[in-house]
Residue, then its C-alpha position, 0 to 999 in steps of 0.5 A: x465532516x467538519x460540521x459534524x466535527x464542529x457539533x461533537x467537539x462543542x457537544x463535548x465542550x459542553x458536557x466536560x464543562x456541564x461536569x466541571x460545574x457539577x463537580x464544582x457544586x458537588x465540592x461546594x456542598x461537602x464544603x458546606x457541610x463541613x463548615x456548617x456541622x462545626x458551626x452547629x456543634x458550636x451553636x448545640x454546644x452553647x445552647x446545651x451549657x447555658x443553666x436555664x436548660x439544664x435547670x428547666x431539664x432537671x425540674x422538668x420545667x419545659x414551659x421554659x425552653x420553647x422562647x430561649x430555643x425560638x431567640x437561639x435560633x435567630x441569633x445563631x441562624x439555625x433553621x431548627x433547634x430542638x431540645x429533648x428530654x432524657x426519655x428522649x422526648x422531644x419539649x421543643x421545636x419549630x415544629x409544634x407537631x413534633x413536641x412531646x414526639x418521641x425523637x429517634x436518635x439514628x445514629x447519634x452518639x448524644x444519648x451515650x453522652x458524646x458529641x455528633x454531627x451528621x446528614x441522617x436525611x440527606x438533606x440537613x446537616x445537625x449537630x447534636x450535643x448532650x445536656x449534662x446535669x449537676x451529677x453528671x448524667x445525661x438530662x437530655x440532649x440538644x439538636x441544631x440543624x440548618x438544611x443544606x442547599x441542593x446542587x441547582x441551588x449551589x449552582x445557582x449560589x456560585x460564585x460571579x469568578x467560578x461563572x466567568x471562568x466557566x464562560x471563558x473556558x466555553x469560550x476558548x472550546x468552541x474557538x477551538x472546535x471551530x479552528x480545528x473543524x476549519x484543518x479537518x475541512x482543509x485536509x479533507x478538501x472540504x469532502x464529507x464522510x460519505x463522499x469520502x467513501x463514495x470518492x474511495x470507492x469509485x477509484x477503487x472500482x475504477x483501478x481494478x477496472x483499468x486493463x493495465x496493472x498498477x503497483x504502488x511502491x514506497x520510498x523503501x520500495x516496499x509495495x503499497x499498492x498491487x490491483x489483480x492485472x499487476x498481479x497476474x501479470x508480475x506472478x504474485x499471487x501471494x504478494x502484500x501490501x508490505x513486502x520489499x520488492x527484493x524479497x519477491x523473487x523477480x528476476x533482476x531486469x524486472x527488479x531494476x524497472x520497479x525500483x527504479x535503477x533502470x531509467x526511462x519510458x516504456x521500459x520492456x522486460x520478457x517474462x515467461x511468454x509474455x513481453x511487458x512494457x513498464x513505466x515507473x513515475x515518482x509520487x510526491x505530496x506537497x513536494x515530498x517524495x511519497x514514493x513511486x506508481x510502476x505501470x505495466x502493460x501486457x504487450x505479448x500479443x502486439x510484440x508477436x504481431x511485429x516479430x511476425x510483421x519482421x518476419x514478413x519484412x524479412x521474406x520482402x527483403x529477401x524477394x526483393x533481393x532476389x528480384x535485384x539479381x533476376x534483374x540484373x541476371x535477365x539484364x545480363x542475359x538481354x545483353x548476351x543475346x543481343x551480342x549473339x553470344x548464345x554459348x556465354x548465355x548458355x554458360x551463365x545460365x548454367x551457372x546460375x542455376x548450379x549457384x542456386x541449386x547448390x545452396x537449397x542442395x546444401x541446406x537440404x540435405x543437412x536440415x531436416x526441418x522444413x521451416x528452418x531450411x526455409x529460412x536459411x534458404x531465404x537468409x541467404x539471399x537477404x544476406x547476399x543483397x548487403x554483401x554478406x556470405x552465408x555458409x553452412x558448416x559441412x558437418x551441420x545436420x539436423x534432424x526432423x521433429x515431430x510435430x504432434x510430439x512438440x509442434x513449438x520446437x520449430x516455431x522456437x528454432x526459427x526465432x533464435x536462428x532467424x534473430x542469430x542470423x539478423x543479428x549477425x547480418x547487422x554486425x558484419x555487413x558493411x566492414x572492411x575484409x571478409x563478411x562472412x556468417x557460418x551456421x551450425x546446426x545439430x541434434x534434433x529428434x522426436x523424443x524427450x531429452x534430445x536437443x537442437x544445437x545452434x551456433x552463429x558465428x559472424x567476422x563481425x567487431x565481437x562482444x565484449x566480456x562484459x557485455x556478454x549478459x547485457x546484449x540479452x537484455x530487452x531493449x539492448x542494442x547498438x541502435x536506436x531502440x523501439x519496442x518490438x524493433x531495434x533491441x529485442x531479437x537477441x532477447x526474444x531469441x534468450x526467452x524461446x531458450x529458457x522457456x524450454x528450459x534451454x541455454x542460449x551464450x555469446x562468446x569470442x571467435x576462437x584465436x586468430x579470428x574476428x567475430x563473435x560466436x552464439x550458440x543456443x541449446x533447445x530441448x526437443x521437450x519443454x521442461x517449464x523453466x520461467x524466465 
């Protein structure tokens, strides 16, 4: 590209300076003309006075005038004078198959007794003068011409000063075309135009290639960049390059990762049912801030496979739980028997059973739902391993759904209840006083617009006000935060809510108690709000 930027810039040089020298001999010439036909006014209008011609005129004495015309010529240095009688008659000139010619006047004023110079042939500048005789008439008239040079003769005929100036001005060109080509070869990193579109080309296919989605901000946090993943993923169909990321109407967790306000790695943010993960790195250039590229990839299906991979954790936790007390119950009973207390063993099997019974009978008879009465009776152990009581409220009741009606509506229930639960476990378990989880459950059914009602209520430290939005945001948590792990079942718990277009809240224990209370309302039937 700079060799081709070197040509076209000498190129130019060249023809500005090819058009300079022209324009130079164009003036040098009209110069001369114009010098010239005073000149030869001047050498017509002696030759026109002098008595001899006016006499040999009169008598028409033309023998005279060839010698005087021949010696004012090489004295005045005309290339030609020509004198012609008052027929207009040529007498003489130095051109002997002129003489006794008849001499065509063009466009001369000298027949009517005036002055005139011009250019009639474009090639000789003349002057011609009338011949008055002694009564005033016109005797004839007298023509001096000296041919003018053509453009190449003027050129050839510049001056030495005009030639260095050209020469300098060359000079100083082609210094600055090789300067200039040299900081186009240093911007272009010394790729040619063709390997430029090629380079342009290849990153273009490689990032609409590339799984994860891209976009390219700017230090106004205007977008620049958007490939098709990005822009699937983000829901922006109609986004272009210009738009402010505000103006999108992206939900404020998602604002604050593009832009910025919200630091750190893998930052992971629920939209609609999928689980992004985003990575925002400054741009600069020499130093400069230029802006900002925001990766963004699609880990729905892997935060599903670990929520699912916690729900076998969970059902672990609980047999192993349960595998804790059937031990230190058979335990108990191997004792018993040694000692030959068969009526104690009988009493504490009793009650073993009564204790175990009691807890299914409640849960089943109050909720209909066969997944969630599973998961509450599997609760129940996990949470009696870290020294917590769960309790059913007695007025809870929950209606079966119908699966060809909303087969989601289970699945979702699980997961908000189950994370309320997991939740409430996390923050009561280990406190000082009573370690107590209380469930509400209510509403249910198969039909459009009937509702479940979830309500968590823990002894637990509470929430502040304040904080009553941020502990559903992805990545909240008063542990250590991972993707899919510690900081994101609250958050799970909120997208299953909105996506049916239901409300999920956290407020404080009602007065005189201690705790936190989340309750969450789920539509039996969809109605499509995003998150």
């Amino acid at each position: 590209m700079a060799r081709q930027f070197l040509v076209w810039q000498l190129v130019v040089v060249v023809v500005l300076l090819g058009a300079v020298a022209a324009l130079a001999a164009v003036q040098s010439s009209e110069s001369f003309r114009e010098t010239q036909g005073r000149r030869m006014l001047s050498v017509a209008e002696d030759v026109a006075s002098v008595p001899t011609v006016r006499e040999a005129l009169q008598t028409r004495r033309y023998d005279l005038l060839p010698s005087f015309a021949r010696s004012a010529e090489n004295l005045s240095g005309a290339d030609e004078i020509e004198i012609v009688d008052a027929g207009l008659v040529v007498r003489t000139s130095p051109d002997p198959s002129r003489v006794r010619q008849r001499f065509d006047p063009g466009a001369s004023t000298a027949p009517q007794g005036r002055a005139w110079v011009g250019n009639p042939d474009g090639r000789t500048v003349v002057a011609q003068v009338p011949v008055i005789d002694d009564r005033g008439a016109v005797a004839g008239l007298v023509s001096a011409g000296i041919r003018a040079p053509s453009l190449w003769e003027s050129l050839a005929g510049a001056r030495a000063e005009t030639g260095a100036l050209l020469g300098l001005a060359l000079g100083v060109g082609v210094l600055g075309s090789l300067l200039l080509a040299r900081r186009v070869r240093r911007q272009t990193l010394g790729l040619e135009p063709d390997e430029i579109v090629e380079l342009v080309q290849r990153r273009e296919a490689m990032l609409l290639g590339i799984k994860e989605g891209v976009v390219g901000l700017d230090t106004a946090d205007r977008i620049t960049l958007l490939n098709p993943v990005a822009r699937e993923l983000l829901e922006l169909p109609s986004a272009r390059e210009g738009d402010a990321v505000a103006d999108l109407g992206l939900d404020d967790r998602l604002r604050e990762v593009l832009t910025g306000a919200a630091d750190g790695e893998d930052q992971l943010v629920l939209r609609d049912t999928r689980a992004l993960v985003l990575n925002r790195r400054p741009v600069r250039v020499d130093g400069r801030d230029v802006g900002a590229v925001v990766t963004l990839r699609d880990r729905t299906e892997l935060t599903t496979l670990q929520h699912r991979l916690d729900a076998s954790h969970t059902v672990t936790d609980t047999l192993r739980a349960q595998a804790h007390e059937f031990s230190n119950r058979l335990h108990t009973i191997a004792g018993l028997t040694e000692l030959g207390e068969h009526d104690e063993v009988r009493r504490f099997v009793a009650g073993i059973v009564a204790a175990s019974e009691g807890w299914r009978r409640e849960v089943t008879a109050s909720v209909g739902d066969p997944a969630t009465a599973a998961l509450l009776v599997a609760k129940n152990s996990q949470a009696a391993e870290r020294g917590v009581e769960l309790a059913l409220d007695p007025e809870s009741r929950l209606d079966p759904t119908d699966p060809d009606h909303d087969p989601d509506l289970s699945a979702d229930l699980v997961t908000v209840l189950g994370n309320l639960i997991d939740n409430a476990i996390d923050a009561t378990a280990g406190r000082d006083g009573p370690r107590r989880i209380e469930i509400g459950l209510a509403g249910g059914g198969d039909t459009d617009g009937d509702e479940v009602w979830v309500e968590v209520r823990d002894s637990g430290p509470g929430i502040a006000s304040e904080l009553a939005e941020e502990v559903f945001r992805a990545g909240y948590s008063t542990k250590a935060a991972e993707i899919g792990g510690r900081g994101l079942g609250l958050a799970l718990a909120r997208q299953a809510c909105l996506r049916r277009g239901g409300t999920i809240a956290v407020r404080p224990a009602p007065a005189g108690r201690v705790g936190a209370v989340f309750e969450a309302v789920l539509p039996v039937a969809p109605t499509g709000v995003r998150v």
